[in-house]
C-alpha positions in Angstrom: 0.0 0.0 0.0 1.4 3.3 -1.1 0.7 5.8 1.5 -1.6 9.3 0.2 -1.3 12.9 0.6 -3.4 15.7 -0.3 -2.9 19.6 -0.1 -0.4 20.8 2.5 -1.2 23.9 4.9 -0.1 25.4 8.4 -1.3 26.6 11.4 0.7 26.7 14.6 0.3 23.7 16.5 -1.4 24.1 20.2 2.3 23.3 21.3 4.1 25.8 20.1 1.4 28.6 21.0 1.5 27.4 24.6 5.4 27.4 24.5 5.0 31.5 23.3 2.4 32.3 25.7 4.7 31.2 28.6 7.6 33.0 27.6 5.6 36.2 26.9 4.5 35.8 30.4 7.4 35.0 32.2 9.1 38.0 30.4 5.9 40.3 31.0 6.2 39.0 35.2 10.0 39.8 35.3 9.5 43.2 33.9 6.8 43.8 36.1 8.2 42.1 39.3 12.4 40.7 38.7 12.2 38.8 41.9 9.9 35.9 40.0 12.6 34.5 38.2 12.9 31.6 40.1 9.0 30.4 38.7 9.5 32.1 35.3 12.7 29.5 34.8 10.7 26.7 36.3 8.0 27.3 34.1 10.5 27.6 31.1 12.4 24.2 31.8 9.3 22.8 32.0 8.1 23.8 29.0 11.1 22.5 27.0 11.5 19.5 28.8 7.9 18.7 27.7 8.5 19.8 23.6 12.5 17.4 24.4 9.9 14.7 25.1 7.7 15.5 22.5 10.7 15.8 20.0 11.9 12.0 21.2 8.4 10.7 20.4 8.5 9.6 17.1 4.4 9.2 16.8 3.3 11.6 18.6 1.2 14.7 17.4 2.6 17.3 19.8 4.9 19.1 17.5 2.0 18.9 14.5 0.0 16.4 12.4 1.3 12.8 11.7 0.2 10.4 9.9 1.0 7.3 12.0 -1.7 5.2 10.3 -3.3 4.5 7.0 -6.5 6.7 5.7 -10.0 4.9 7.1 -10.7 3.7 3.4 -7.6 1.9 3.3 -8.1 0.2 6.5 -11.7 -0.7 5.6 -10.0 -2.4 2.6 -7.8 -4.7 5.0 -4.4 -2.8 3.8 -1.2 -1.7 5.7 1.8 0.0 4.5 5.0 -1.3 3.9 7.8 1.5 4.0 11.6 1.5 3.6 13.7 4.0 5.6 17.6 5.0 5.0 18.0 3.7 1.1 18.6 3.1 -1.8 21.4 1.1 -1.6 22.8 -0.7 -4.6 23.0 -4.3 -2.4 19.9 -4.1 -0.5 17.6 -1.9 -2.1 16.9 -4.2 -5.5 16.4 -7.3 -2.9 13.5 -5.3 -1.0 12.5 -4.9 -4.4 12.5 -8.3 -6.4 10.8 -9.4 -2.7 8.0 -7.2 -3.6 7.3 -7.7 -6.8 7.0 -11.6 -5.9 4.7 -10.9 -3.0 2.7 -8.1 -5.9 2.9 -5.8 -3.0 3.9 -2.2 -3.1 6.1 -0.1 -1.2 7.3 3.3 0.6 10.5 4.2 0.4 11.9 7.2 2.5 15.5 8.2 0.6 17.7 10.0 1.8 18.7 12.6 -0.8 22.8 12.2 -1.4 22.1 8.3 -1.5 19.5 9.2 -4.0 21.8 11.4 -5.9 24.6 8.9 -5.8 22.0 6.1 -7.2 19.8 7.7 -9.7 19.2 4.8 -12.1 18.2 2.7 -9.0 15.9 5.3 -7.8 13.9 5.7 -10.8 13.9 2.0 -11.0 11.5 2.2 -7.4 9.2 4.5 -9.4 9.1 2.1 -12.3 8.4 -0.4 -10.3 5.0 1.7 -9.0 6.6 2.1 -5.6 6.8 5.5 -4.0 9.5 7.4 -3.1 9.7 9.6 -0.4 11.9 12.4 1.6 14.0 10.9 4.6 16.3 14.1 4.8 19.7 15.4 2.5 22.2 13.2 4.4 20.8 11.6 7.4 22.5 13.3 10.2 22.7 12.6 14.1 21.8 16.5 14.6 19.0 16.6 11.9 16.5 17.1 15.0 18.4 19.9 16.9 18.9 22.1 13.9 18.0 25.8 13.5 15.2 26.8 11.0 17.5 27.7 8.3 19.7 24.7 8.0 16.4 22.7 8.4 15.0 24.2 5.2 18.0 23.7 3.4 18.4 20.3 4.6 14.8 19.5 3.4 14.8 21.6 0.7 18.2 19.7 -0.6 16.8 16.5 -0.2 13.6 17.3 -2.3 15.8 18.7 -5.2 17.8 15.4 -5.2 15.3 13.0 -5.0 13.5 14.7 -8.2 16.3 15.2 -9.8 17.3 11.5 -9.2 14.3 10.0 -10.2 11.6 12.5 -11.6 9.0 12.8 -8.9 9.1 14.9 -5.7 8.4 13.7 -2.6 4.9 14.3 -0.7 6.0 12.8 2.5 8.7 13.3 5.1 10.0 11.0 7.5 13.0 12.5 10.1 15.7 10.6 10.9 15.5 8.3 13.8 12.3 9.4 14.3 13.6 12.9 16.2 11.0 15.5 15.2 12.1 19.1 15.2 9.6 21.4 16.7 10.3 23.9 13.7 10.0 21.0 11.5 6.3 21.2 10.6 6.7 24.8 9.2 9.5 23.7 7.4 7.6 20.5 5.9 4.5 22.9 4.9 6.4 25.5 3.3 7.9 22.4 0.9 4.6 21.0 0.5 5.5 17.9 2.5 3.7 15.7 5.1 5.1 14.4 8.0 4.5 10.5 8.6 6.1 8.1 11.0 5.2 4.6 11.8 2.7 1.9 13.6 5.4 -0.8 14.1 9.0 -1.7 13.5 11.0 -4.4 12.6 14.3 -3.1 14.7 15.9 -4.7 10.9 18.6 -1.9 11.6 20.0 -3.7 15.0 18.8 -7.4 14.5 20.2 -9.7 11.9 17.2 -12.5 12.9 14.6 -12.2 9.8 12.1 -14.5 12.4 12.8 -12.1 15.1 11.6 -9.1 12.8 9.0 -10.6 11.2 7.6 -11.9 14.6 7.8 -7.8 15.8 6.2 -6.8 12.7 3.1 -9.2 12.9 2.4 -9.6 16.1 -0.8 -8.2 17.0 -0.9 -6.5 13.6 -4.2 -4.8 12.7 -5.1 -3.5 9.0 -4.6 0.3 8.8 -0.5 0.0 9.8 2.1 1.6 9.0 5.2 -0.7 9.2 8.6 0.6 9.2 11.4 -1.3 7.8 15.0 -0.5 6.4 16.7 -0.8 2.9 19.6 1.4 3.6 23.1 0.4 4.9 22.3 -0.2 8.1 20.1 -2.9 7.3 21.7 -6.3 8.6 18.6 -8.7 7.9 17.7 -7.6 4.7 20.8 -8.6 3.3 19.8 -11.8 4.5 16.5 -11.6 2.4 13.8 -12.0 4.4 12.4 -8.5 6.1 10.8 -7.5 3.3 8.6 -10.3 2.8 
């Protein structure tokens, strides 16, 4: 199941106007009274302790809309999604592939834009396939989720340019890396015309070479409507022993 997006627009999620209403109180009590400060910074670490945890929650809706789960028409129709984070890679990628093409399933995959670049022929060869290909950030970085607001947009609007250069067809769908969301991410996202999505379940492919042990996470207590998430990049240790994708 390929995952669906429609038009993209913003409004400032209850989060972030909470987080500016504090801090124009707390600076509006010190001005009035300096001797607060000791509840004005309690209220503040408070307040970004909560958006840290919020940040660290890979499905949660705190920081702005997610899509976690497949459209009710798609569950009605008994479908999850299969996606592919970190790829393509020239071992692994055509393996998830050929996997899905003999299970006449269709896939997600979330690029990452210089592994796009670096592998253009393979990337179109997702969209020939009829798979879709989606934005997993430029390069992948540890820090992608503590960035400023201007090295986010260039970091997502670098990985859109290579993607559709790559193959052709520009990403509707973002996914961060490791799953650390940004609070200025969802500005960002709308302002490229891109949708955030995480995940229902995970395989843990990325740390666990057992293909039983993955599946076993994947399909245990699985319920139509999922979103399962799933590697293809070169972290991947089980796929490269052919069996996650299946």
């Amino acid at each position: 199941m390929l995952l669906c997006s429609g038009p993209v627009g913003w409004r400032p999620y209850p989060a972030l106007k909470v987080t500016a209403a504090i801090h124009a109180a707390g600076a509006a009590a010190l001005l009035a009274e300096p001797s607060l400060w000791p509840g004005v910074a309690t209220a503040l670490v408070a307040n970004h302790g909560a958006l840290f945890a919020a940040c660290m929650m890979p499905r949660s809706r705190v920081l702005g809309p997610n899509l976690v789960r497949l459209p009710a028409a798609a569950a009605a129709r008994g479908e999850v999604a299969l996606t592919f984070d970190d790829g393509p890679d020239p071992e692994i990628t055509p393996r998830v592939l050929d996997a899905l093409d003999r299970a006449g399933a269709r896939g997600t995959f979330f690029c990452v834009g210089e592994r796009a670049a670096a592998q253009p022929r393979l990337t179109r060869e997702i969209v020939a396939r009829r798979h879709a290909v989606e934005s997993h950030s430029l390069r992948h970085t540890l820090g992608f989720g503590w960035y400023g607001p201007w090295r986010l947009s260039r970091e997502v609007a670098g990985a859109q340019r290579a993607i559709a250069d790559a193959c052709g067809v520009a990403p509707v769908f973002f996914r961060a890396p490791f799953g650390v969301r940004n609070p200025m991410l969802d500005h960002v996202l709308a302002r490229a015309g891109l949708r955030y999505a995480s995940w229902t379940r995970r395989g843990y492919d990325a740390r666990d070479d057992d293909a039983a042990r993955v599946l076993r996470r994947l399909v245990a207590g699985l319920r139509a409507g999922d979103v399962l998430m799933l590697h293809d990049g070169y972290r991947s240790t089980c796929s490269r022993r052919a069996g996650c994708a299946r």
